[in-house]
Backbone as CSV, one residue per row, in Angstrom:
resi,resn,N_x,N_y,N_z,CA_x,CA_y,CA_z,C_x,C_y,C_z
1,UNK,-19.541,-2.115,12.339,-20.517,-1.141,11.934,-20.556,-1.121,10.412
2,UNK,-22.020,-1.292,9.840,-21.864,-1.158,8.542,-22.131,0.182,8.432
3,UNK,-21.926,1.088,6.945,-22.566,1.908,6.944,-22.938,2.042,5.379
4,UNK,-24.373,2.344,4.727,-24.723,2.193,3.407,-24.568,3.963,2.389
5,UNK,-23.884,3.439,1.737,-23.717,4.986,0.754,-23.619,4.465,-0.979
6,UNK,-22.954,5.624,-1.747,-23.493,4.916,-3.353,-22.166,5.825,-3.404
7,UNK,-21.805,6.082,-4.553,-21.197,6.673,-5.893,-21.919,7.614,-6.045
8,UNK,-21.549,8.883,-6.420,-21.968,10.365,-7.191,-20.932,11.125,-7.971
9,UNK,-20.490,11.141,-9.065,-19.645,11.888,-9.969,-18.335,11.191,-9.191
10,UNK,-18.201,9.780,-9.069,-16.884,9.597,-8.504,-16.762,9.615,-7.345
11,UNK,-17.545,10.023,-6.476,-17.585,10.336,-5.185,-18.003,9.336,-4.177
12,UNK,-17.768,8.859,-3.130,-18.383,8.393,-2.544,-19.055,8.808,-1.674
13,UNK,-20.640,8.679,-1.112,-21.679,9.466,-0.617,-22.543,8.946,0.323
14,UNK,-22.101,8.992,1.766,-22.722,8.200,2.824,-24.446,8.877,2.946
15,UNK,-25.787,7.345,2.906,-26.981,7.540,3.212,-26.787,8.592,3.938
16,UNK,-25.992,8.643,4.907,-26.765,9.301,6.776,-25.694,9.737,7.001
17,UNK,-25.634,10.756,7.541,-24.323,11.761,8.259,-23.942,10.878,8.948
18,UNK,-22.837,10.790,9.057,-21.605,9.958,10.419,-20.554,10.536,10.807
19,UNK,-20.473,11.411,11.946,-19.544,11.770,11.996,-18.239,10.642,12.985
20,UNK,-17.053,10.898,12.604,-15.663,10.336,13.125,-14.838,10.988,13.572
21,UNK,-13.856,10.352,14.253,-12.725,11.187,14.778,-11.921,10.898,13.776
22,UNK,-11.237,12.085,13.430,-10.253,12.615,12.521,-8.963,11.296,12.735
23,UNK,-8.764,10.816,11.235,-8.159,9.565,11.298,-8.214,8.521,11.452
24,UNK,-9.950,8.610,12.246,-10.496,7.178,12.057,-10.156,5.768,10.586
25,UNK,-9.514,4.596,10.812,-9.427,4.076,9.672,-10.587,3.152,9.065
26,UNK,-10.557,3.432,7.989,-11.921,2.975,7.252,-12.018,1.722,6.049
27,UNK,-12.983,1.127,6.193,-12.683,0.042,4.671,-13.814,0.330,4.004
28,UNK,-13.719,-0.035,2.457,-14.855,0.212,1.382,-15.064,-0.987,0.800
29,UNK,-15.975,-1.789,0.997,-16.118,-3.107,0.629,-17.153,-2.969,-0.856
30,UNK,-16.863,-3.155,-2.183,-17.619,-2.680,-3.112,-18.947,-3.579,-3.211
31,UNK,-20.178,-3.027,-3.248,-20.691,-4.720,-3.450,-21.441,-4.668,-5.285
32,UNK,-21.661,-5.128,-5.967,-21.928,-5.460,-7.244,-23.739,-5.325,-7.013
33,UNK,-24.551,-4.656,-7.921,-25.535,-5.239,-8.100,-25.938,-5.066,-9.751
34,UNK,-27.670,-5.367,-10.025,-27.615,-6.214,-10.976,-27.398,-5.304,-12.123
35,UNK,-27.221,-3.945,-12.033,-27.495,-3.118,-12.866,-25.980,-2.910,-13.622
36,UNK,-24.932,-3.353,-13.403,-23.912,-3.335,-13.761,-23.191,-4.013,-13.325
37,UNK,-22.309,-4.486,-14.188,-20.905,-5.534,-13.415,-19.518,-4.761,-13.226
38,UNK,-19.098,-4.891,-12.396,-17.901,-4.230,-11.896,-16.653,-4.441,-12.728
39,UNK,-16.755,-5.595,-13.074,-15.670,-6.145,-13.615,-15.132,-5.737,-14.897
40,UNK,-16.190,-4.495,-15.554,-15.773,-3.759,-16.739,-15.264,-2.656,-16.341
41,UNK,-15.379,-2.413,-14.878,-14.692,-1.518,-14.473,-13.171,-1.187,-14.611
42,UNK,-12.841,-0.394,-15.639,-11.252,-0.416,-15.117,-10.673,0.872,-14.608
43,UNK,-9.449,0.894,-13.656,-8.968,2.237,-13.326,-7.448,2.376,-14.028
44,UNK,-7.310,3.658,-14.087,-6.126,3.994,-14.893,-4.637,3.642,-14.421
45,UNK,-3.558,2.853,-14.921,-2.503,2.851,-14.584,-1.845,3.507,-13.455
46,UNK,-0.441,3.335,-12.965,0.078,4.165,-12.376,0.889,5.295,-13.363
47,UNK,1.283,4.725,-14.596,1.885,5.376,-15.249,1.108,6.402,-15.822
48,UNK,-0.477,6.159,-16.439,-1.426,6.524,-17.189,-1.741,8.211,-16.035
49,UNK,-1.867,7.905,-14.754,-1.696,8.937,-13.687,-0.579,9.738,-13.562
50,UNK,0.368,9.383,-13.820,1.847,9.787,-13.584,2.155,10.934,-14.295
51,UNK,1.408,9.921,-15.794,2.524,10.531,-17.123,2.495,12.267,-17.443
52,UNK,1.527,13.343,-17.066,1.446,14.276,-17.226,2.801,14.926,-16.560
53,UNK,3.364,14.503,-15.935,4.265,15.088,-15.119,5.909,14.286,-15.138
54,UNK,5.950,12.980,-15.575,6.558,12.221,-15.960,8.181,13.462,-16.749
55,UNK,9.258,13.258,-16.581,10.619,14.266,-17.327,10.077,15.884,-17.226
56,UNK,9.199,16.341,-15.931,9.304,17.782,-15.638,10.486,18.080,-14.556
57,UNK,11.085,17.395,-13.931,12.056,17.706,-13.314,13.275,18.309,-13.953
58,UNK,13.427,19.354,-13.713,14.890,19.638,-14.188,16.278,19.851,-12.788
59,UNK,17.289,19.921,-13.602,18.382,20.071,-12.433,19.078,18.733,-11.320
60,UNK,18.387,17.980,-11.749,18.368,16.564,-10.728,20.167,16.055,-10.942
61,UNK,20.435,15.679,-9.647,21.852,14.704,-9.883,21.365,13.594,-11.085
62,UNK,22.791,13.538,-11.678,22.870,12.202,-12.892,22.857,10.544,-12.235
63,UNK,23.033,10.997,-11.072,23.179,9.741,-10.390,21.767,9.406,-9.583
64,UNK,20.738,10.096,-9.564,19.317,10.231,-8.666,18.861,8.788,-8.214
65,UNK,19.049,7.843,-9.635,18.073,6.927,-9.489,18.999,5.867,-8.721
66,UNK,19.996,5.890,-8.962,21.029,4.866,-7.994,21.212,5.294,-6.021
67,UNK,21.146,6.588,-6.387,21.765,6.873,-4.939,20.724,8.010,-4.268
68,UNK,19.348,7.699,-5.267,18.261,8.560,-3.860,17.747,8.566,-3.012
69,UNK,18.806,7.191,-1.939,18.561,7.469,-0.334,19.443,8.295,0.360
70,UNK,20.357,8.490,-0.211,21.567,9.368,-0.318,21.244,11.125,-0.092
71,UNK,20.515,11.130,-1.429,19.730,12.465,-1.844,18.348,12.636,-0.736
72,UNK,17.781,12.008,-0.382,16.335,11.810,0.300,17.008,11.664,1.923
73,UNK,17.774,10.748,2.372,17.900,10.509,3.831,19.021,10.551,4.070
74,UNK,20.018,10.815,3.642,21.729,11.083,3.671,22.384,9.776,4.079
75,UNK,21.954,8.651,3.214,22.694,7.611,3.434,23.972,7.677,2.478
76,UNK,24.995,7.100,2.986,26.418,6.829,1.961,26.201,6.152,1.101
77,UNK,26.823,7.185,-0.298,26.472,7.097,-1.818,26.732,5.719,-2.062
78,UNK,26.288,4.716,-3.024,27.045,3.582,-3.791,27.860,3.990,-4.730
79,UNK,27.954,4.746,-5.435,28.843,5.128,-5.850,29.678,5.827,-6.023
């Protein structure tokens, strides 16, 4: 099934109502036309996303980054 929609403030915006069942999985195939090239398109880092929030943690074990399956799923520490 194809289905045709555009871009609006970022958004993506289907022609025609469609409704789905909740969880339906979906693909977005971009297609290029002549009015712009995609390829100047760029999107922001992971870090560039991140960074606002990037050293707000406080209180964390000194050891987090070695042993946070430990901390997360109670696996036995490495160290």
């Amino acid at each position: 099934m194809a289905i045709q929609g555009h871009v609006e403030n970022g958004h993506i915006v289907l022609d025609s109502p469609l409704r789905l069942p909740e969880g339906t999985k979906i693909t977005v195939l971009v297609q290029s036309d002549d009015r712009e090239s995609h390829s100047s398109v760029t999107f922001p880092s992971l870090f560039e996303r991140l960074k606002s929030v990037a050293g707000k943690a406080k209180g964390l074990p000194s050891d987090l980054a070695i042993n946070h399956d430990h901390y997360l799923h109670g696996q036995p520490k490495r160290q």
